[in-house]
C-alpha positions as CSV (number, residue, x, y, z in Angstrom):
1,X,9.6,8.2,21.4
2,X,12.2,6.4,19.2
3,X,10.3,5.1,16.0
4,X,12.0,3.3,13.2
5,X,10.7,3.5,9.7
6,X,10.8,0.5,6.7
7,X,9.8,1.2,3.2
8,X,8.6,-1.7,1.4
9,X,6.5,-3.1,-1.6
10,X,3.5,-5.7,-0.8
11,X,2.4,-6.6,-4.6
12,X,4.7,-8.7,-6.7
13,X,4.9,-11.2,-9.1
14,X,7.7,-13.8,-10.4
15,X,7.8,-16.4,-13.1
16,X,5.8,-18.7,-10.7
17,X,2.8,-16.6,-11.5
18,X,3.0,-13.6,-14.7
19,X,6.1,-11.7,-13.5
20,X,9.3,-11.8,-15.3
21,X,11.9,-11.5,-12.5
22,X,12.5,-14.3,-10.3
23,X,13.1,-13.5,-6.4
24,X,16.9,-12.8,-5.6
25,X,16.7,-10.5,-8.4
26,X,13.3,-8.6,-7.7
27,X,15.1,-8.6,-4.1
28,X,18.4,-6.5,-5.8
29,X,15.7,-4.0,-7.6
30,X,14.2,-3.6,-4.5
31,X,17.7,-3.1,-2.7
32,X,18.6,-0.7,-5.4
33,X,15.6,1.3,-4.8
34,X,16.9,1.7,-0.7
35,X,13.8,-0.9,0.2
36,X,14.0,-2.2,3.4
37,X,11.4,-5.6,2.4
38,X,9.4,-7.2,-0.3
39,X,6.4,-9.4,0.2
40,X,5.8,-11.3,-3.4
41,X,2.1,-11.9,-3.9
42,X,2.1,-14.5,-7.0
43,X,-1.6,-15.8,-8.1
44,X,-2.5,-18.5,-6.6
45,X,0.7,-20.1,-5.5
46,X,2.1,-19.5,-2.0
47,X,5.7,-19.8,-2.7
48,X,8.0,-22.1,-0.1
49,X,11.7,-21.6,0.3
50,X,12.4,-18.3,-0.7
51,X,12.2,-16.3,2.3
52,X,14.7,-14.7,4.2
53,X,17.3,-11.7,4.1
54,X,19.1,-11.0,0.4
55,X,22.5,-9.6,0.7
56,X,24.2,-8.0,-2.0
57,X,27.8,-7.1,-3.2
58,X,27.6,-3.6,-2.4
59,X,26.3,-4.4,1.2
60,X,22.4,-3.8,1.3
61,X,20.4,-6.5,2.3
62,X,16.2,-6.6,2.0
63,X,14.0,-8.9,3.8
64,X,12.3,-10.7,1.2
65,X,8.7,-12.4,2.9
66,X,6.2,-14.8,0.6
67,X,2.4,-13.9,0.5
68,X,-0.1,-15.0,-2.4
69,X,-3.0,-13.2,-4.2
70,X,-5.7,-15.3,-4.3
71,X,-8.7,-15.6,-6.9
72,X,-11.0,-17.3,-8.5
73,X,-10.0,-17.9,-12.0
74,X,-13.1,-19.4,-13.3
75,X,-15.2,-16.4,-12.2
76,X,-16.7,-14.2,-14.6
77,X,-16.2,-11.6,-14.7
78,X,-13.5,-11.5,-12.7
79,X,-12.6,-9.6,-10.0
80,X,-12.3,-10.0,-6.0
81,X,-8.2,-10.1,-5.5
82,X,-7.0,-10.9,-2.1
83,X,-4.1,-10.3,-1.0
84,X,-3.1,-12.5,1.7
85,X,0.1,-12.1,4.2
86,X,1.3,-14.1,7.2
87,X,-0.5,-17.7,6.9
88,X,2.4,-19.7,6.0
89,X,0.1,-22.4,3.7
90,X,-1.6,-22.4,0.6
91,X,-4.6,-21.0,0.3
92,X,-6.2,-20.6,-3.3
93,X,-8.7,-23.9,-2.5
94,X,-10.7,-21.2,-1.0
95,X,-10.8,-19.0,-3.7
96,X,-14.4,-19.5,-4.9
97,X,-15.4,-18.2,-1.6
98,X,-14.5,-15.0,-0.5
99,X,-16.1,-15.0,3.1
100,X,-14.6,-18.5,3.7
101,X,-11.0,-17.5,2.5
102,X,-10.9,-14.0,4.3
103,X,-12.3,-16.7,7.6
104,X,-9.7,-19.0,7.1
105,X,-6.9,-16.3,6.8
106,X,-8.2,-15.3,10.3
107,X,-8.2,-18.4,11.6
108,X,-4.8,-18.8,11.1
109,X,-4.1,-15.0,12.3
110,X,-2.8,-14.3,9.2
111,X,-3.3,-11.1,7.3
112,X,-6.0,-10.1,4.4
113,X,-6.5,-7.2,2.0
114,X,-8.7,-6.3,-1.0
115,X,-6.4,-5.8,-3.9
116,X,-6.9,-2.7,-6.2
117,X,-10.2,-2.8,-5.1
118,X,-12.0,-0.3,-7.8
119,X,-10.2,-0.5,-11.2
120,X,-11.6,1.3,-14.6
121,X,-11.7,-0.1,-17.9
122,X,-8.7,0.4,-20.3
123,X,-10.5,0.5,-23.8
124,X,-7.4,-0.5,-25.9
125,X,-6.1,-3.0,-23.1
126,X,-7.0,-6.6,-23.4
127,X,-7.3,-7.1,-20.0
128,X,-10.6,-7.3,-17.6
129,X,-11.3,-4.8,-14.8
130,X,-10.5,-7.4,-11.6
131,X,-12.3,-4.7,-9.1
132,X,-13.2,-6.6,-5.8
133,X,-17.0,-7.9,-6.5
134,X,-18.2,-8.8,-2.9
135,X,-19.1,-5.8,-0.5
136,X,-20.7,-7.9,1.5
137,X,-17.7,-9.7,2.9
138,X,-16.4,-8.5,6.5
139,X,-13.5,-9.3,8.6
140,X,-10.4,-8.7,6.5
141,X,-7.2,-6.7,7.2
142,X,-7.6,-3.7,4.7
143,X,-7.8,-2.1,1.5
144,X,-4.9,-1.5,-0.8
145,X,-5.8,2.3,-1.9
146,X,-3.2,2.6,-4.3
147,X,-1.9,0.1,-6.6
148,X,0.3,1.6,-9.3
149,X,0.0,-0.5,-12.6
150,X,-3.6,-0.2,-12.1
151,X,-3.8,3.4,-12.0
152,X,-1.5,3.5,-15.5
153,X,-4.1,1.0,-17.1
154,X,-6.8,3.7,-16.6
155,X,-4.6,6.1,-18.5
156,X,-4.3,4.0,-21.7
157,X,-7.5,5.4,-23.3
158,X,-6.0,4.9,-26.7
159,X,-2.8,4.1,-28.5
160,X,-1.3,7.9,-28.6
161,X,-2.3,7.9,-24.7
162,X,0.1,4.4,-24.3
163,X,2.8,5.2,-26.4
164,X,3.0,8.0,-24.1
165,X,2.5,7.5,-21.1
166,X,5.0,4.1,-21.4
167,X,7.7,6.7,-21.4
168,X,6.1,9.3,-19.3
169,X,3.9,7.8,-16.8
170,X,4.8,10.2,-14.1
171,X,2.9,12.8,-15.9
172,X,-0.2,10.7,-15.8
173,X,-0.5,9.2,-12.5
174,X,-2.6,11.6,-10.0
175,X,-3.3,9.3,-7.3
176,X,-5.5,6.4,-5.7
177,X,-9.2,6.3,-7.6
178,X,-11.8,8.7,-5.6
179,X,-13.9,5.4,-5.4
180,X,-11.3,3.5,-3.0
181,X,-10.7,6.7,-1.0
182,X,-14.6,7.0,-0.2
183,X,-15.2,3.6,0.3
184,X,-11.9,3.6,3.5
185,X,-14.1,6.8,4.5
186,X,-17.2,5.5,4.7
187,X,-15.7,2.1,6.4
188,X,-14.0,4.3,8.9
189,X,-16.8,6.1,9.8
190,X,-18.6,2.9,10.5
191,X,-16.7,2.5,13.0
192,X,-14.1,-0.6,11.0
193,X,-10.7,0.1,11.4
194,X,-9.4,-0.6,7.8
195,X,-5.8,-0.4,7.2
196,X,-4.4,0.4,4.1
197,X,-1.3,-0.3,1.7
198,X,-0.5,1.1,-1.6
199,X,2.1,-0.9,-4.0
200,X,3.9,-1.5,-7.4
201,X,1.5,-4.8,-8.8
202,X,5.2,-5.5,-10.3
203,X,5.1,-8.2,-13.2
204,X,7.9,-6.5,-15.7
205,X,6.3,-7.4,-18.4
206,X,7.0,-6.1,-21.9
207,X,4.5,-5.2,-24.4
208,X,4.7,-4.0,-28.1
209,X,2.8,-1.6,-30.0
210,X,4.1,-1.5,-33.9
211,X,7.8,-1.7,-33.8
212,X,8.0,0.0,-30.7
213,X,8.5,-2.8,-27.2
214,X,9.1,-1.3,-23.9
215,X,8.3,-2.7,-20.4
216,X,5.7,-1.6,-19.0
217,X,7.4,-1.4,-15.8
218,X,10.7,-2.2,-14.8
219,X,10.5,-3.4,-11.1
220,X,13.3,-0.9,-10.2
221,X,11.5,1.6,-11.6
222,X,8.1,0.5,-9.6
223,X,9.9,0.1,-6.2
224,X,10.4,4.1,-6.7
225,X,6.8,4.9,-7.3
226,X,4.3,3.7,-4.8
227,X,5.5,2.3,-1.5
228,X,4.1,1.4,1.8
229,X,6.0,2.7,4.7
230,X,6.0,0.8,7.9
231,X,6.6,2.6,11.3
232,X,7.3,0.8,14.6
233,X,9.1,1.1,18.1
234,X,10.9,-2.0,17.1
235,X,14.2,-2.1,15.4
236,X,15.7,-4.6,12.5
237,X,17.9,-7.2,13.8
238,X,18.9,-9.3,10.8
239,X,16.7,-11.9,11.8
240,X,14.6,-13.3,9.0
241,X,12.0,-14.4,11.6
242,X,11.5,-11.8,14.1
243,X,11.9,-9.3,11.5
244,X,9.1,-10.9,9.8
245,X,7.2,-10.2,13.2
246,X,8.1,-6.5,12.9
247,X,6.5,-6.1,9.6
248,X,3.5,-8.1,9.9
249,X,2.8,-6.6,13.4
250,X,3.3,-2.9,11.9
251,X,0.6,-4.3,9.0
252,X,-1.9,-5.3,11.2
253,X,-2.2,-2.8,13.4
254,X,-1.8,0.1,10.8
255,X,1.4,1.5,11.6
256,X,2.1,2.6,8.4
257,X,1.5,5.4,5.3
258,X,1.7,5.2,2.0
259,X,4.1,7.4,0.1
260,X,4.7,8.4,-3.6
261,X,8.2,8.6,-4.3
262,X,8.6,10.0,-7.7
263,X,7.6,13.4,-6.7
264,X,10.1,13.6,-3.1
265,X,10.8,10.8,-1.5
266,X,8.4,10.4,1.8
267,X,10.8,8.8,4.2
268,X,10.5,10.7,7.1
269,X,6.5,11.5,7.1
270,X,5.1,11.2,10.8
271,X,1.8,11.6,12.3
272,X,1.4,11.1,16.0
273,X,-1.0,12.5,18.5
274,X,-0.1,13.4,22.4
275,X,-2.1,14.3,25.5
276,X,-0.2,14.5,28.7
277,X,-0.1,10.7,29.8
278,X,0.7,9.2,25.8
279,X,2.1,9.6,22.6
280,X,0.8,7.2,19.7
281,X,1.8,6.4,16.3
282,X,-0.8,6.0,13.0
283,X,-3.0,2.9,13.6
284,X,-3.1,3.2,17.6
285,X,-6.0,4.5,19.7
286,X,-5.9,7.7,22.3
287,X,-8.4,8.3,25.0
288,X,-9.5,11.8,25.0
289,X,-11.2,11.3,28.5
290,X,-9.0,13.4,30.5
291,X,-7.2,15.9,28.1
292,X,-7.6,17.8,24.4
293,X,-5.4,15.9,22.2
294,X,-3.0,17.3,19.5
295,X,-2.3,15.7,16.2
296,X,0.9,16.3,14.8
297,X,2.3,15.6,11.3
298,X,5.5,16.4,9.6
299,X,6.6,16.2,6.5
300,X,10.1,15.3,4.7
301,X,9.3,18.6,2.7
302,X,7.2,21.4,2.0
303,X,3.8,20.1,0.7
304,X,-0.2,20.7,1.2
305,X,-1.7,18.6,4.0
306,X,-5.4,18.2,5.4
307,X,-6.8,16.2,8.1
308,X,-9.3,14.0,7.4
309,X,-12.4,12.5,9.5
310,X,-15.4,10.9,8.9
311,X,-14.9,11.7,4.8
312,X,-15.0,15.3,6.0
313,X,-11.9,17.6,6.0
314,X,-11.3,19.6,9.1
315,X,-8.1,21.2,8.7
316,X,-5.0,22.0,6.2
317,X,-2.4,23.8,5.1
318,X,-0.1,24.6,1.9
319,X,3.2,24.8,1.1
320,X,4.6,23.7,4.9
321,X,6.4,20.5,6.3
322,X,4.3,21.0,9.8
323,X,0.9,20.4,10.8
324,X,-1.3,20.7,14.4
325,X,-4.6,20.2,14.9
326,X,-6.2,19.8,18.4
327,X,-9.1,17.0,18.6
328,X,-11.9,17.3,21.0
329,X,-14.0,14.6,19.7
330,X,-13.9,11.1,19.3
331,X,-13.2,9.9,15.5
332,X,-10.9,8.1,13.2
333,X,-8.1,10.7,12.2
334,X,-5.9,10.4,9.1
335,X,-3.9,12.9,7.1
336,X,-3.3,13.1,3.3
337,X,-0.8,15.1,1.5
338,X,-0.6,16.3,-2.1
339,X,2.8,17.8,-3.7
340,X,3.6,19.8,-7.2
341,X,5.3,17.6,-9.6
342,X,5.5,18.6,-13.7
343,X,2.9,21.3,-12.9
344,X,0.2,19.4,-11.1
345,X,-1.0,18.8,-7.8
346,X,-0.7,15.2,-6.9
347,X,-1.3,13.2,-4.5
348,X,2.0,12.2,-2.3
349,X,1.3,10.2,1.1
350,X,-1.9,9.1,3.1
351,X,-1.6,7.8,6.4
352,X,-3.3,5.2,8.3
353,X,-5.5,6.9,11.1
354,X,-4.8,7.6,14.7
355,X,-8.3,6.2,16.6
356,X,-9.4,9.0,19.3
357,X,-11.7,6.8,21.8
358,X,-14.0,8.5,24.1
């Protein structure tokens, strides 16, 4: 089974919104970083004309693809980010309605997904806590479990705590918040299949504290932290358009992981599951009507892995690069992974599940 892998960022911001870099050049950082596409997500503003393959003097190229995060800015407080993929138009008319907007997104078989969906308050930050407010909603694409900058707000606790983690962040940053981890559980094992992302939320922006500026982070930087990693059967052909397909049809249907870089890159992470008439990839279904079906994941190096179902862990190991587990009963399957870095256990790559029918 030939699959082909595409690390890419789905959270970013240019000039048209609060980011700093404009698109050819968040597309070089981006190349730099060995990113195969970019989806930029400004606020409100669904960006025309910008899409399309970037090609650089040293011969890299990234597929550079125009989403929008959509909100309502009179809201208070605020709060309920989408992130919204694949639609093409402009959609932030809708933002005062969450149910409508996530409706009309399907409607036009685009893609939706709650941005940083739990955040925590940063006491010295001026900045609100834009957690998504309306639980109620139903019908969107998925969750993002991991958004980066978000994750470094909740570490600035006080001005010691930002002046250091602004130079060393990758001592702070543990992983997604145990709130956005439960609530994919609990979806799962309700039986909605809930995809998820994790990403930079790159603006570049530079803040100053005393005589001290720095930016707080470089998008470079960012496009080597947290990544989402597509897998499909389908190989890049150059074309902005059905490479678009590729990427939006790996999305949808969940074929894909999320990976921290910093500690070991994650390129290379698989988790399948066979029986004697299929093989399927993360975000597929398996029948388990006929045979005992074995889940299989592999890692691009040694690390501690644990199958997860229904919020429950049924199996793990430490310190290998190889997992098998055989399933004999129905459930939504996923695996996370934690790694050693700077003399911590952290958390390193979740995949989407693999969906064992009856």
């Amino acid at each position: 089974m030939k699959i082909y892998e595409y690390a890419g960022n789905l959270h970013n911001h240019t000039p048209y919104s609060d980011g700093t870099l404009y698109h050819k050049d968040i597309a070089k950082a981006a190349s730099q970083s060995k990113l195969d596409f970019l989806i930029v997500t400004d606020h409100n503003v669904w960006v025309t004309g910008v899409e399309g393959y970037y090609e650089f003097k040293d011969g890299k190229k990234v597929l550079l693809l125009s989403g929008e995060e959509v909100h309502d800015l009179e809201r208070k407080p605020e709060g309920s980010h989408l992130l919204i993929y694949d639609t093409n138009a402009e959609l932030s008319g809708f933002s005062k309605y969450p149910q409508q907007l996530i409706d009309k997104v399907a409607q036009m078989e685009g893609l939706s997904f709650l941005a940083h969906p739990f955040e925590r308050a940063a006491p010295i930050v001026e900045d609100a806590v834009y957690s998504w407010r309306d639980w109620h909603v139903n019908g969107y694409t998925g969750l993002e479990i991991w958004n980066y900058m978000s994750e470094f707000k909740s570490l600035v606790t006080s001005k010691t705590a930002a002046l250091f983690y602004a130079f060393y962040p990758d001592l702070g940053i543990t992983g997604p918040f145990q709130e956005t981890i439960t609530k994919w559980d609990e979806l799962l094992s309700d039986g909605h299949r809930v995809v998820v992302t994790g990403n930079a939320d790159a603006h570049g922006q530079t803040y100053s504290m005393g005589p001290i500026s720095r930016c707080i982070f470089p998008y470079e930087f960012l496009y080597n932290a947290v990544n989402t990693h597509l897998v499909s059967r389908q190989k890049f052909t150059g074309n902005k358009s059905i490479d678009k397909g590729i990427v939006y049809s790996a999305l949808r249907n969940g074929n894909c992981f999320v990976g921290y870089e910093i500690p070991h890159p994650t390129r290379g992470f698989r988790f399948s599951a066979t029986n004697e008439h299929i093989d399927c990839i993360m975000g597929e279904e398996i029948s388990i009507r006929d045979k005992s079906i074995n889940l299989i994941a592999n890692a691009p190096t040694q690390c501690n892995m644990q199958i997860v179902c229904n919020g429950q862990i049924i199996a793990e190991t430490r310190d290998q690069t190889e997992m098998n587990f055989k399933v004999s009963e129905p459930g939504a399957y996923r695996v996370q992974a934690t790694i050693n870095h700077k003399s911590r256990e952290r958390s390193w790559i979740f995949s989407n599940p693999i969906y064992v029918v009856p």
